[in-house]
C-alpha positions as CSV (number, residue, x, y, z in Angstrom):
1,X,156.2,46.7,206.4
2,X,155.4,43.1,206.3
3,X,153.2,43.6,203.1
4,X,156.0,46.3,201.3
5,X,158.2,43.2,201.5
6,X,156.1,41.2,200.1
7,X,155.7,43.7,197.0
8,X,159.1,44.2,196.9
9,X,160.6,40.9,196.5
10,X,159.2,40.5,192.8
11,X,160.3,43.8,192.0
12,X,164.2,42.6,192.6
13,X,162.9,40.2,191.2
14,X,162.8,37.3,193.6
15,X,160.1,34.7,193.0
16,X,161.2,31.8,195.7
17,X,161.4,31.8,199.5
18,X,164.2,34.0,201.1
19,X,166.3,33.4,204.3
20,X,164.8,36.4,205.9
21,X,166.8,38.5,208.6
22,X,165.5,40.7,211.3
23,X,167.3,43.5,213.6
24,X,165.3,45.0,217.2
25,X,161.7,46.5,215.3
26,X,162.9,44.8,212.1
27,X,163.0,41.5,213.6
28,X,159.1,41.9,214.8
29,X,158.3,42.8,211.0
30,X,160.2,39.5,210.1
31,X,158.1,37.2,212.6
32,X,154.8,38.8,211.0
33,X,156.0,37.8,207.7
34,X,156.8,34.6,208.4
35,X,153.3,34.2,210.1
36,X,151.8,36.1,207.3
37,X,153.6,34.9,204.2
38,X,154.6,31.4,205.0
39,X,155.3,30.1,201.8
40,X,157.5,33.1,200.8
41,X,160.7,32.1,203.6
42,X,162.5,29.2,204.0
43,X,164.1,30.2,207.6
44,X,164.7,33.3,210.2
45,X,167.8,34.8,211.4
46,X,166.2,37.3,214.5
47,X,168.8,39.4,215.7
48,X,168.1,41.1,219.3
49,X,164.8,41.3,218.1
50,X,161.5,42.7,219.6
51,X,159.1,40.3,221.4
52,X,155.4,39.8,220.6
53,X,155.4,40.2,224.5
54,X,157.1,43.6,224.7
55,X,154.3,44.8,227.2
56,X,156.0,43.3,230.0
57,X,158.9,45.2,230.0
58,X,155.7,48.1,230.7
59,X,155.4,46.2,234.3
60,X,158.5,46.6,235.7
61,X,159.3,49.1,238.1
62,X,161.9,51.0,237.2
63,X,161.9,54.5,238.6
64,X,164.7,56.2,236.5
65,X,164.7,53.8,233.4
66,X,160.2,54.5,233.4
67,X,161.6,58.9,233.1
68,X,162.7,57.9,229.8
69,X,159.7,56.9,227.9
70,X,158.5,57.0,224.3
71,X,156.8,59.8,224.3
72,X,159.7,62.5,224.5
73,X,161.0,60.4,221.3
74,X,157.6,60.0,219.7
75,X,157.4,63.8,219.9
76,X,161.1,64.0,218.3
77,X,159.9,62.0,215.4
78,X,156.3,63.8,214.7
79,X,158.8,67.5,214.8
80,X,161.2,65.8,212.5
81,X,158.9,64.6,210.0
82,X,157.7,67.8,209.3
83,X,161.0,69.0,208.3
84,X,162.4,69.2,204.9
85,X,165.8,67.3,204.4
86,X,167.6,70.5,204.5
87,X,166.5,71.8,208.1
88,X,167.5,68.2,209.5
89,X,171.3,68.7,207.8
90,X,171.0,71.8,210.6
91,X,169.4,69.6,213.7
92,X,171.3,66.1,213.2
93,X,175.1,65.8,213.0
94,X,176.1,63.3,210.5
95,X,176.8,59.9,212.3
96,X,179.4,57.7,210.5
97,X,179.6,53.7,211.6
98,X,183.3,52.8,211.6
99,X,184.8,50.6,209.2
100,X,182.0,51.1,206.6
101,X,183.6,52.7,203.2
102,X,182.5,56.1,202.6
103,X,179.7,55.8,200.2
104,X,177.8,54.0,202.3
105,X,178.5,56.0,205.4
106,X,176.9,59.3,202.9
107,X,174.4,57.2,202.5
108,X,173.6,56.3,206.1
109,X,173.9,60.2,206.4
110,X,171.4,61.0,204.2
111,X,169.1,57.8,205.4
112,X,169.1,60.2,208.8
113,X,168.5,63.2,207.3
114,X,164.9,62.0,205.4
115,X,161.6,63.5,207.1
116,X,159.8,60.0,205.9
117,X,162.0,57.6,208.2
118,X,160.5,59.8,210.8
119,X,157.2,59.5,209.8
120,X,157.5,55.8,209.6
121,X,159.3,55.8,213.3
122,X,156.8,58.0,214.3
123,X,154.2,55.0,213.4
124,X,156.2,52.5,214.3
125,X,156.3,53.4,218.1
126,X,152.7,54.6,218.2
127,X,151.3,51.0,217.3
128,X,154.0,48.5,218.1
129,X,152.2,47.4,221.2
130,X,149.2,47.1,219.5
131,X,150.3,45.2,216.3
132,X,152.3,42.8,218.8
133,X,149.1,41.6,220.3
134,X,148.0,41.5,217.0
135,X,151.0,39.0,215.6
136,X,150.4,37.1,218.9
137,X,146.9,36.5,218.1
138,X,147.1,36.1,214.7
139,X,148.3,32.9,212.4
140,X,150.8,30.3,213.8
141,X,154.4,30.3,213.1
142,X,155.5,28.3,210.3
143,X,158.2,25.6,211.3
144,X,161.1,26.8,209.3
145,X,164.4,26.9,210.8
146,X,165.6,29.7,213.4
147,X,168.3,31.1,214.8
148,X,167.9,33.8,217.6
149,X,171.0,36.2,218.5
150,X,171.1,37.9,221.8
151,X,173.1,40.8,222.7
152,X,175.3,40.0,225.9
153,X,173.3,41.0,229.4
154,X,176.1,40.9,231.3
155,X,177.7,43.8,228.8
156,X,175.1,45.8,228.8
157,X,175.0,45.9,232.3
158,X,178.6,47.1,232.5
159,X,178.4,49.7,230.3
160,X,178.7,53.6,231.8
161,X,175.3,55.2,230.9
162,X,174.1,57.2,234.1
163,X,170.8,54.3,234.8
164,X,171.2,52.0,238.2
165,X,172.4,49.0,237.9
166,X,169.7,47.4,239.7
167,X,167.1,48.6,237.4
168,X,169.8,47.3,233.8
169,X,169.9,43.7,236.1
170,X,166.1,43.6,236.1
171,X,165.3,44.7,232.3
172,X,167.9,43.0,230.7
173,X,166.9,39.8,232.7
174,X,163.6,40.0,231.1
175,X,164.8,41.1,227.8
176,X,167.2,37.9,227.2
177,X,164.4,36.2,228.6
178,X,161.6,37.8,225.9
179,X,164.7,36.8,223.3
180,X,164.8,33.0,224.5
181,X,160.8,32.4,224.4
182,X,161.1,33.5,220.5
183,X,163.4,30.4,219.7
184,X,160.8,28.5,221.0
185,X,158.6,29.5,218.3
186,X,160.1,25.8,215.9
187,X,160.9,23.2,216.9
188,X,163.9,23.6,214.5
189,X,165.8,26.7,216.5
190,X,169.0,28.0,217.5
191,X,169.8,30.7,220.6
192,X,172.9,32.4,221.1
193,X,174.3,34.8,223.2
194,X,176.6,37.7,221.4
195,X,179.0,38.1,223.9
196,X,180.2,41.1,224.3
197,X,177.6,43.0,222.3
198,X,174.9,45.4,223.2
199,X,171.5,46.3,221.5
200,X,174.2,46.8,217.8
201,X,174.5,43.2,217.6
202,X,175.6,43.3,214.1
203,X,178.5,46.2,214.6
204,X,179.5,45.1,218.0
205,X,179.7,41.0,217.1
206,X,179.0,40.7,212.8
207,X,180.8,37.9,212.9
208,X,178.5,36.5,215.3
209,X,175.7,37.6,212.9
210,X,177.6,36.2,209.5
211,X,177.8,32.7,211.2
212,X,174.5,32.4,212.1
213,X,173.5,33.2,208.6
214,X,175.6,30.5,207.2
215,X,174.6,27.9,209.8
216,X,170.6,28.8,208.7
217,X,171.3,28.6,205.0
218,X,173.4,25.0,205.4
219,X,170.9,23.6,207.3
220,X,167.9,25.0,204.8
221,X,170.3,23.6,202.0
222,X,170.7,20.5,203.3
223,X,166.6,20.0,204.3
224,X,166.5,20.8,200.4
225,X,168.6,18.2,199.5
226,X,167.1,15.8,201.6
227,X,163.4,16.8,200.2
Protein backbone atom coordinates (compact mmCIF):
# COMPACT_ATOMS: atom_id res chain seq x y z
CA UNK A 1 0.00 0.00 0.00
CA UNK A 2 2.90 2.01 0.98
CA UNK A 3 4.39 1.78 -2.71
CA UNK A 4 0.60 2.44 -4.47
CA UNK A 5 0.88 5.77 -2.61
CA UNK A 6 3.79 6.46 -3.72
CA UNK A 7 2.58 5.99 -7.41
CA UNK A 8 -0.35 7.60 -6.79
CA UNK A 9 0.65 10.95 -5.57
CA UNK A 10 2.11 12.07 -9.08
CA UNK A 11 -0.84 10.85 -10.70
CA UNK A 12 -3.09 13.67 -8.64
CA UNK A 13 -0.51 15.14 -9.47
CA UNK A 14 1.35 16.00 -6.21
CA UNK A 15 5.13 16.44 -6.50
CA UNK A 16 6.04 17.85 -2.79
CA UNK A 17 5.75 16.19 0.61
CA UNK A 18 2.23 15.61 2.06
CA UNK A 19 0.89 15.78 5.65
CA UNK A 20 0.05 12.18 5.54
CA UNK A 21 -2.93 10.66 7.74
CA UNK A 22 -3.37 7.24 9.04
CA UNK A 23 -6.68 5.34 10.49
CA UNK A 24 -6.25 1.56 12.62
CA UNK A 25 -4.36 -0.76 9.42
CA UNK A 26 -4.08 2.58 7.49
CA UNK A 27 -2.05 4.19 10.11
CA UNK A 28 0.55 1.11 9.96
CA UNK A 29 0.80 1.75 6.06
CA UNK A 30 1.41 5.47 6.92
CA UNK A 31 4.47 4.75 9.43
CA UNK A 32 5.99 2.44 6.56
CA UNK A 33 5.81 5.26 4.25
CA UNK A 34 7.27 7.59 6.33
CA UNK A 35 10.06 5.05 7.01
CA UNK A 36 10.18 4.17 3.41
CA UNK A 37 9.66 7.44 1.62
CA UNK A 38 11.11 10.04 3.88
CA UNK A 39 11.45 12.69 1.70
CA UNK A 40 7.85 12.48 0.27
CA UNK A 41 6.04 13.75 4.01
CA UNK A 42 6.49 16.59 5.92
CA UNK A 43 4.51 15.18 9.18
CA UNK A 44 1.99 12.24 10.54
CA UNK A 45 -1.40 12.47 11.90
CA UNK A 46 -1.91 8.54 13.31
CA UNK A 47 -5.30 8.01 14.33
CA UNK A 48 -5.89 4.89 16.69
CA UNK A 49 -3.49 3.37 14.63
CA UNK A 50 -1.91 -0.26 14.61
CA UNK A 51 1.41 -0.78 16.40
CA UNK A 52 4.58 -2.22 14.89
CA UNK A 53 4.27 -4.29 18.26
CA UNK A 54 0.70 -5.70 17.65
CA UNK A 55 2.07 -9.25 18.62
CA UNK A 56 1.60 -8.53 22.15
CA UNK A 57 -1.82 -8.12 22.28
CA UNK A 58 -1.25 -12.31 20.97
CA UNK A 59 0.02 -12.76 24.73
CA UNK A 60 -2.58 -11.90 26.71
CA UNK A 61 -4.91 -14.23 28.13
CA UNK A 62 -8.03 -13.58 27.35
CA UNK A 63 -10.34 -16.57 27.26
CA UNK A 64 -13.55 -15.07 25.62
CA UNK A 65 -11.87 -12.11 23.73
CA UNK A 66 -8.86 -15.15 22.23
CA UNK A 67 -12.76 -17.17 20.71
CA UNK A 68 -12.85 -14.39 18.47
CA UNK A 69 -9.89 -14.63 16.27
CA UNK A 70 -8.92 -13.74 12.79
CA UNK A 71 -9.39 -16.62 11.29
CA UNK A 72 -13.39 -16.81 11.21
CA UNK A 73 -12.88 -13.20 9.50
CA UNK A 74 -10.03 -14.19 7.28
CA UNK A 75 -12.26 -16.98 6.07
CA UNK A 76 -15.27 -14.22 5.56
CA UNK A 77 -12.93 -12.21 3.39
CA UNK A 78 -11.34 -15.24 1.19
CA UNK A 79 -15.55 -16.36 0.56
CA UNK A 80 -16.27 -12.80 -0.26
CA UNK A 81 -13.71 -12.16 -2.69
CA UNK A 82 -14.79 -14.73 -4.81
CA UNK A 83 -18.06 -13.10 -5.20
CA UNK A 84 -19.11 -10.88 -7.95
CA UNK A 85 -20.56 -7.44 -6.78
CA UNK A 86 -23.96 -8.61 -7.34
CA UNK A 87 -24.05 -11.75 -4.89
CA UNK A 88 -22.57 -9.37 -2.11
CA UNK A 89 -25.76 -6.71 -2.71
CA UNK A 90 -27.62 -10.25 -1.47
CA UNK A 91 -25.04 -11.04 1.64
CA UNK A 92 -24.22 -7.41 2.97
CA UNK A 93 -26.93 -4.89 3.94
CA UNK A 94 -26.05 -1.45 2.90
CA UNK A 95 -24.42 0.38 5.94
CA UNK A 96 -24.97 4.25 5.89
CA UNK A 97 -22.62 6.53 8.31
CA UNK A 98 -24.86 9.34 9.69
CA UNK A 99 -24.55 12.72 8.79
CA UNK A 100 -22.67 11.96 5.46
CA UNK A 101 -24.73 13.32 2.35
CA UNK A 102 -26.13 10.72 0.21
CA UNK A 103 -23.66 10.37 -2.53
CA UNK A 104 -21.13 9.54 -0.47
CA UNK A 105 -23.05 7.17 1.66
CA UNK A 106 -23.85 5.06 -2.17
CA UNK A 107 -20.57 5.33 -2.42
CA UNK A 108 -19.49 3.80 0.89
CA UNK A 109 -22.18 1.18 -0.18
CA UNK A 110 -20.77 0.17 -3.08
CA UNK A 111 -17.00 0.42 -1.53
CA UNK A 112 -18.63 -2.65 0.67
CA UNK A 113 -19.99 -4.37 -1.98
CA UNK A 114 -16.47 -4.81 -4.17
CA UNK A 115 -14.90 -8.55 -4.06
CA UNK A 116 -11.28 -6.66 -4.36
CA UNK A 117 -11.52 -4.83 -0.83
CA UNK A 118 -11.88 -8.36 0.29
CA UNK A 119 -9.08 -9.60 -1.46
CA UNK A 120 -6.98 -6.81 -0.15
CA UNK A 121 -8.39 -7.50 3.61
CA UNK A 122 -7.90 -10.87 3.05
CA UNK A 123 -4.02 -10.00 2.62
CA UNK A 124 -3.93 -7.49 4.87
CA UNK A 125 -4.76 -9.77 7.92
CA UNK A 126 -2.76 -12.71 6.61
CA UNK A 127 0.61 -10.73 6.79
CA UNK A 128 0.14 -7.80 9.17
CA UNK A 129 2.18 -9.52 11.77
CA UNK A 130 4.66 -10.29 9.57
CA UNK A 131 5.18 -6.89 7.76
CA UNK A 132 5.07 -5.28 11.33
CA UNK A 133 8.24 -6.98 12.24
CA UNK A 134 9.30 -6.07 9.07
CA UNK A 135 8.63 -2.05 9.53
CA UNK A 136 10.24 -2.57 13.03
CA UNK A 137 13.32 -3.83 11.60
CA UNK A 138 13.49 -1.92 8.74
CA UNK A 139 14.74 1.96 8.21
CA UNK A 140 14.37 4.55 11.06
CA UNK A 141 11.71 6.97 11.40
CA UNK A 142 12.21 10.19 9.91
CA UNK A 143 11.81 13.13 12.60
CA UNK A 144 8.90 14.98 11.17
CA UNK A 145 6.26 16.12 13.28
CA UNK A 146 3.54 13.75 14.97
CA UNK A 147 0.43 13.75 16.37
CA UNK A 148 -1.06 10.45 17.82
CA UNK A 149 -4.95 10.26 18.54
CA UNK A 150 -6.21 7.63 20.87
CA UNK A 151 -9.65 6.42 21.14
CA UNK A 152 -10.97 6.80 24.98
CA UNK A 153 -10.15 3.30 27.16
CA UNK A 154 -12.28 4.20 29.68
CA UNK A 155 -15.33 4.33 26.78
CA UNK A 156 -14.57 1.50 25.33
CA UNK A 157 -14.67 -0.23 28.37
CA UNK A 158 -18.29 0.93 29.13
CA UNK A 159 -19.68 0.01 26.12
CA UNK A 160 -22.42 -3.12 26.17
CA UNK A 161 -20.84 -5.71 23.88
CA UNK A 162 -21.34 -9.25 25.65
CA UNK A 163 -16.94 -9.44 26.43
CA UNK A 164 -15.91 -9.23 30.40
CA UNK A 165 -14.85 -6.44 31.51
CA UNK A 166 -11.78 -7.73 33.00
CA UNK A 167 -10.54 -9.02 29.81
CA UNK A 168 -11.69 -4.90 27.79
CA UNK A 169 -9.50 -3.51 31.19
CA UNK A 170 -6.56 -5.61 30.19
CA UNK A 171 -6.52 -5.10 26.24
CA UNK A 172 -7.33 -1.65 26.10
CA UNK A 173 -4.60 -1.01 28.86
CA UNK A 174 -2.10 -2.36 26.41
CA UNK A 175 -3.71 -0.90 23.38
CA UNK A 176 -3.40 2.86 24.68
CA UNK A 177 -0.24 1.78 25.74
CA UNK A 178 0.97 0.24 22.04
CA UNK A 179 -0.68 3.92 20.91
CA UNK A 180 1.65 6.00 23.42
CA UNK A 181 5.07 4.13 22.43
CA UNK A 182 4.27 5.33 18.69
CA UNK A 183 4.48 9.16 19.72
CA UNK A 184 7.69 8.29 20.81
CA UNK A 185 8.82 7.52 17.50
CA UNK A 186 10.11 12.03 17.03
CA UNK A 187 11.18 13.78 19.19
CA UNK A 188 8.67 16.35 17.70
CA UNK A 189 5.20 14.49 18.85
CA UNK A 190 1.85 15.04 20.14
CA UNK A 191 -0.55 12.25 22.12
CA UNK A 192 -4.03 12.69 22.83
CA UNK A 193 -6.74 10.90 24.19
CA UNK A 194 -10.29 11.18 22.12
CA UNK A 195 -12.46 11.12 24.86
CA UNK A 196 -15.40 9.61 24.44
CA UNK A 197 -14.48 7.72 21.28
CA UNK A 198 -14.04 4.10 20.46
CA UNK A 199 -11.93 2.39 17.67
CA UNK A 200 -14.16 5.25 14.95
CA UNK A 201 -12.15 7.98 16.16
CA UNK A 202 -12.96 10.08 13.28
CA UNK A 203 -17.03 9.62 13.47
CA UNK A 204 -17.20 9.40 17.19
CA UNK A 205 -14.68 12.62 17.93
CA UNK A 206 -13.89 14.40 14.05
CA UNK A 207 -13.37 17.33 15.58
CA UNK A 208 -10.82 15.86 17.60
CA UNK A 209 -9.31 14.49 14.29
CA UNK A 210 -9.79 18.17 12.30
CA UNK A 211 -7.75 19.84 15.23
CA UNK A 212 -5.01 17.75 15.18
CA UNK A 213 -4.71 18.18 11.55
CA UNK A 214 -4.48 21.86 11.82
CA UNK A 215 -2.21 21.83 14.85
CA UNK A 216 0.37 19.39 12.41
CA UNK A 217 0.05 21.67 9.37
CA UNK A 218 0.77 25.11 11.63
CA UNK A 219 3.51 23.75 13.14
CA UNK A 220 4.98 22.16 9.57
CA UNK A 221 4.14 25.82 8.31
CA UNK A 222 5.78 27.51 10.69
CA UNK A 223 9.20 24.96 10.64
CA UNK A 224 8.87 26.16 6.83
CA UNK A 225 8.97 29.59 7.63
CA UNK A 226 11.63 29.34 9.94
CA UNK A 227 13.83 27.15 7.27
Amino acid sequence: MAEELDELLPLLPVHEPVLLIGHSYGGLCAQHFARSHPLMIKALLLVDSTSVNLHRLDDLMLPVMDADDDAAWLETCRIYSEKTSEELKDLIAPGCVPGLPTLLNEKLQDFQWNPLMYAAMYSEVTWWKENAMIMKNGPGFPQIPLTVVARDKEYVIRQEDGLPEWEKRIFETLWEKLMYEQSELTDDSRFIIAEESGYAVHLDRPDVVVEAFHHLAEKVQGNEGAG
